[in-house]
TIKE-36843 format. One record per residue (C-alpha): residue number from 0; residue in three letters; x, y, z. Coordinates in Angstrom, 1 decimal. Layout:
{NUM; ALA; {X; Y; Z}}
...
END
This chain:
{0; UNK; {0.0; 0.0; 0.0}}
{1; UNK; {1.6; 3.6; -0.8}}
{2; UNK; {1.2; 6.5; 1.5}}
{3; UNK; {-1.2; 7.9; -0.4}}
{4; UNK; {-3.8; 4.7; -0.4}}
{5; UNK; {-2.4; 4.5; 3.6}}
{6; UNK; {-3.5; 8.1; 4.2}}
{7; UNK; {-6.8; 8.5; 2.3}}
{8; UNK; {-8.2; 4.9; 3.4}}
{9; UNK; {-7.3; 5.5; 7.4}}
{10; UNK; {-6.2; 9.0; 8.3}}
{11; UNK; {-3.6; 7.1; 9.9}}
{12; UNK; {-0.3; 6.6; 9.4}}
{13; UNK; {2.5; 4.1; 10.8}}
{14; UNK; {6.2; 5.4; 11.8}}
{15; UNK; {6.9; 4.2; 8.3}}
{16; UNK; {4.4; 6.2; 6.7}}
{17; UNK; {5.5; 9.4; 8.9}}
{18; UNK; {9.2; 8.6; 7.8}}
{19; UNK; {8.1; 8.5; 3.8}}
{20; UNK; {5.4; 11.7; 4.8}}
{21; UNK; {8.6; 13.8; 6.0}}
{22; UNK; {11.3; 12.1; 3.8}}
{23; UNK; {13.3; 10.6; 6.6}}
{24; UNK; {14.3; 7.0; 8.5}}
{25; UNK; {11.7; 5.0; 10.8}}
{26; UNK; {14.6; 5.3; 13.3}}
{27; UNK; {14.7; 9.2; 12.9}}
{28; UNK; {10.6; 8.8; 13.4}}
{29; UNK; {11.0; 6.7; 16.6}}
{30; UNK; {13.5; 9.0; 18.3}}
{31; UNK; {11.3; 12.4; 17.4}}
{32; UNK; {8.5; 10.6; 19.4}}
{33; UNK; {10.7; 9.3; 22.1}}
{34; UNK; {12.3; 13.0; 22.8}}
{35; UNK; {8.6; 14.4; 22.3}}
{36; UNK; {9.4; 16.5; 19.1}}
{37; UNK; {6.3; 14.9; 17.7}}
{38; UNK; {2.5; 15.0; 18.3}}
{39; UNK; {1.5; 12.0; 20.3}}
{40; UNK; {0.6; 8.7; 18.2}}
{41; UNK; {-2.7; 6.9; 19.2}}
{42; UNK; {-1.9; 3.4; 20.8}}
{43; UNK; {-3.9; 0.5; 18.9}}
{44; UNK; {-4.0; -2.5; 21.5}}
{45; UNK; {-0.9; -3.6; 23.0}}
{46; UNK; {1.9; -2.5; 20.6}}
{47; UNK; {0.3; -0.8; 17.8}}
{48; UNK; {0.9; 3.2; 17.3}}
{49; UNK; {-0.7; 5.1; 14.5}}
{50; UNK; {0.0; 8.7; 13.1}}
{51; UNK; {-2.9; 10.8; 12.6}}
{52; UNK; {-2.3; 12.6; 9.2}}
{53; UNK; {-4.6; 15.7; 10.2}}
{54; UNK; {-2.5; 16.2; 13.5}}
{55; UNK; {0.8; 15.7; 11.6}}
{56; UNK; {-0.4; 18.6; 8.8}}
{57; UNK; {-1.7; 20.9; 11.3}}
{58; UNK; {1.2; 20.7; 13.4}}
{59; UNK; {3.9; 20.8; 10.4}}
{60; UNK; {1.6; 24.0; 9.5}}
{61; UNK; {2.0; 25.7; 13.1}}
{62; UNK; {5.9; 25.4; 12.7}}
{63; UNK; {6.5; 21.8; 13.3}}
{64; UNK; {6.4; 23.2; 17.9}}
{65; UNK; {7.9; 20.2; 20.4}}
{66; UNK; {5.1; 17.9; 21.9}}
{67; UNK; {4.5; 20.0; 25.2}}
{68; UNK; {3.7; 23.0; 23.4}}
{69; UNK; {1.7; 21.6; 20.6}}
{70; UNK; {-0.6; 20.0; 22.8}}
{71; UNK; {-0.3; 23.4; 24.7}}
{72; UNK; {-1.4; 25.2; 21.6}}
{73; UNK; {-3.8; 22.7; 20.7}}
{74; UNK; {-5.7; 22.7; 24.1}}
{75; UNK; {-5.8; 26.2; 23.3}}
{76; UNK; {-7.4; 26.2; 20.5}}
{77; UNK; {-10.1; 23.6; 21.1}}
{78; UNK; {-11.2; 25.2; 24.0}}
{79; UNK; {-11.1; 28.8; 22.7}}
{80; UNK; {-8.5; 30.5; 25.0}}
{81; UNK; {-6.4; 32.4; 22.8}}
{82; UNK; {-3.0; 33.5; 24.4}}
END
């Protein structure tokens, strides 16, 4: 399946489909999440993570923030505090 069959079918996307997304390793994928420079992947059962693609382009759009702040910003914006 391609990223673009991935991303239309699901709205989610793996580590791998991040890493092809943003033209980079699965390792280099893994180690943004683990130092928070990501948003937060949703946990399927046990083991699984997936990427949602809406999150990823809205926070590549705000300036690609660190994890604390995005959700920061986020929380923001969903409750309609505006800093």
């Amino acid at each position: 399946m391609s990223f673009t069959e991935e991303q239309t079918s699901t709205q989610t996307i793996s580590d791998a489909g991040v890493a092809q997304k943003y033209g980079v390793t699965v390792r280099t994928v893994r180690l943004w999440d683990a130092k928070g420079l990501i948003p937060r992947p949703r946990k399927i059962g046990d083991k699984t993570k997936r990427h949602s693609v809406q999150e990823l382009d809205a926070w590549f759009c705000a300036g690609c923030p660190p994890r604390a702040e995005w959700e920061r910003m986020r929380g923001e914006r969903l409750s309609g505090v505006v800093a």
